[in-house]
N, C-alpha and C positions, 0 to 999 in steps of 0.2 A: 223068589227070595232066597231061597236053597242054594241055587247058584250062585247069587250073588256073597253068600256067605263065606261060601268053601272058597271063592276068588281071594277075599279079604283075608278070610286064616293065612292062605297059602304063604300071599305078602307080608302078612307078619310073624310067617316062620323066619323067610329068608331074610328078614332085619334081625332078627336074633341070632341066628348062623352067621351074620357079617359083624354083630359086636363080639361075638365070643372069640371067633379067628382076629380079630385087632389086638396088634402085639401091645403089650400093655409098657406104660412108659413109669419107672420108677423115679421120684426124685434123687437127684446128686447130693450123697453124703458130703458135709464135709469135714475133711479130719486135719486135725493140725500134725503138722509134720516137726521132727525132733532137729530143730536147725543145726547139731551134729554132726549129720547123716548127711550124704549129700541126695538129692533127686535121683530115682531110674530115668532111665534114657528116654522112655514113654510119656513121661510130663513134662510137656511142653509147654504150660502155661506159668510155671514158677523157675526160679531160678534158686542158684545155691551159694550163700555168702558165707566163708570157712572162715569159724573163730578165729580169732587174732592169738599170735602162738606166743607161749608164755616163756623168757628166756629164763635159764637157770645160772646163767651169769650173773654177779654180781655186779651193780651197777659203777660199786665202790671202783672195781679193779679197773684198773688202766694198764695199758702196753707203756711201755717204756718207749720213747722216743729217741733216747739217748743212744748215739752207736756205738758197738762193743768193737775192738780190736779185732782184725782176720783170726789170728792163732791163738785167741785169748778164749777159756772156756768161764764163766761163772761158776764159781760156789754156792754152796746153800746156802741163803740169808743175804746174799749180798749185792745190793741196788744200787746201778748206774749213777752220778752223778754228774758227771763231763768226760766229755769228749772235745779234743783238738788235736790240731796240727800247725806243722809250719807256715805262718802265714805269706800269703802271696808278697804283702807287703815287706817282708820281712829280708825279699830277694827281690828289692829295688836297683840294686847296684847292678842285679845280670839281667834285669828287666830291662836297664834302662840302655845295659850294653847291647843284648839283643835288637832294642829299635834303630841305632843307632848303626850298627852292621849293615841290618837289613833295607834301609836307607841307602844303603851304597853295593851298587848290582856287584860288584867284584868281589864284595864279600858278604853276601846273602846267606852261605852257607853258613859261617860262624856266626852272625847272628842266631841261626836256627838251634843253633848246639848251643848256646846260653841260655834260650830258650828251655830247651831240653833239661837240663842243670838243674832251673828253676822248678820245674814240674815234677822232675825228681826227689827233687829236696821236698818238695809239698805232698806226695803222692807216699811216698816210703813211710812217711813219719805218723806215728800214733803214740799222742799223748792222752791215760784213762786216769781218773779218779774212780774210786767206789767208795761204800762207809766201809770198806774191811783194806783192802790195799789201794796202790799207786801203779800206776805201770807206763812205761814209757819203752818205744820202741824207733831207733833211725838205720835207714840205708837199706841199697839194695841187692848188691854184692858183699859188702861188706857190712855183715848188719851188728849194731849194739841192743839190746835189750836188759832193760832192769825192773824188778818187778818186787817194790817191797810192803811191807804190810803197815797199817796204819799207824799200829803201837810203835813202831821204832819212829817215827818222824821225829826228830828235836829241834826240826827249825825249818821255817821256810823265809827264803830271800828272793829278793829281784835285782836285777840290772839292767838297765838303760841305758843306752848310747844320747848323742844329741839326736841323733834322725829317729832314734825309737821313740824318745820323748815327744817330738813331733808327730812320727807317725803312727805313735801308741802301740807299738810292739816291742818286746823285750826277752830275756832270759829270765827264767824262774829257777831256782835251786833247792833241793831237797835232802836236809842232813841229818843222818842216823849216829848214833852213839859211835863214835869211833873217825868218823866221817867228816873231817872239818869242813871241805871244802864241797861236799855236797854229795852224797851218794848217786844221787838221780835229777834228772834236770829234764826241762822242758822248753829248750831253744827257739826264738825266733816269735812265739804266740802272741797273740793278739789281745788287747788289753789284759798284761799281765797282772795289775795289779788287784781283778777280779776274780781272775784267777785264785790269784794266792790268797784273799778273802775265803775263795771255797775252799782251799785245801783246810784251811785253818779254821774254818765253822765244821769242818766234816772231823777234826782231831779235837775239835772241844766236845762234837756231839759222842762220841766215841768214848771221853774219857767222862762223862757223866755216866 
């Protein structure tokens, strides 16, 4: 009986010595993470969605889409209205001579130089509105430029030929105290008489 006893103790030491040595297992916290922050490199099982960023623009403001003249800088206060130029239609007469050249191989060249003419005359020219001035600019060797301010405007006219009236392009004229026959003008544009609607709602908004 003795023996068989100390056999038994023995065996139920080294069950004891084999629970004590077993690494003991903790359960997984879990914590909530500050969606902020983004994840360590080490957590691999979540991922990281960055706030949505909050603009400090105003939603009011818009860019101006309106194009300013090459050598024209803006003043303080003072927002684009129009932008034009010489209309292509407006150089029908060299357009038409151009095709009509270039139709005939012997003289292909001169067609090309009316051509030229025509892109010239359209390319060179900048006609601006603002609510403060007018500005108007032609040529490219030989350049005219006039630039004058809203308060002097005392009249705006049009002219149309027969082919403008057809093909809705015309001469605009712009006259200042002194100026009968027009200080500044706006040759060859494209439905002029829209134009001249805007000069003339921008010199009423002006004088309120």
């Amino acid at each position: 009986m003795g023996l068989r006893e100390d056999i038994s103790n023995f065996f139920l030491e080294q069950d004891d010595t084999e629970k004590d040595l077993s690494p003991k297992i903790e359960p997984k916290k879990q914590t909530i993470k500050n969606p902020s922050q983004p994840p360590k490199s080490s957590d691999s099982e979540s991922f990281y969605i960055p706030p949505p960023k909050v603009s400090n623009k105003n939603e009011n403001e818009t860019k101006s889409t309106i194009r300013i003249p090459h050598d024209m800088r803006l003043i303080e206060g003072e927002v684009p209205i129009w932008f034009g130029q010489i209309s292509w239609v407006a150089n029908w007469l060299l357009l038409l001579l151009g095709i009509v050249f270039l139709l005939t191989i012997y003289l292909f060249f001169i067609g090309l130089i009316f051509f030229a003419v025509a892109w010239i005359n359209v390319t060179t020219s900048e006609f601006f509105v603002s609510n403060k001035r007018i500005y108007a600019k032609r040529g490219l060797i030989s350049r005219t430029l006039n630039d004058i301010k809203i308060e002097w405007v005392t009249n705006v006219f049009v002219q149309q030929g027969i082919f403008g009236r057809i093909l809705n392009f015309g001469n605009i004229g712009i006259s200042t105290p002194g100026e009968r026959g027009g200080a500044i003008g706006f040759p060859g544009v494209s439905d002029p008489m829209k134009v001249k609607t805007i000069i003339e709602d921008t010199i009423a908004k002006y004088k309120k």
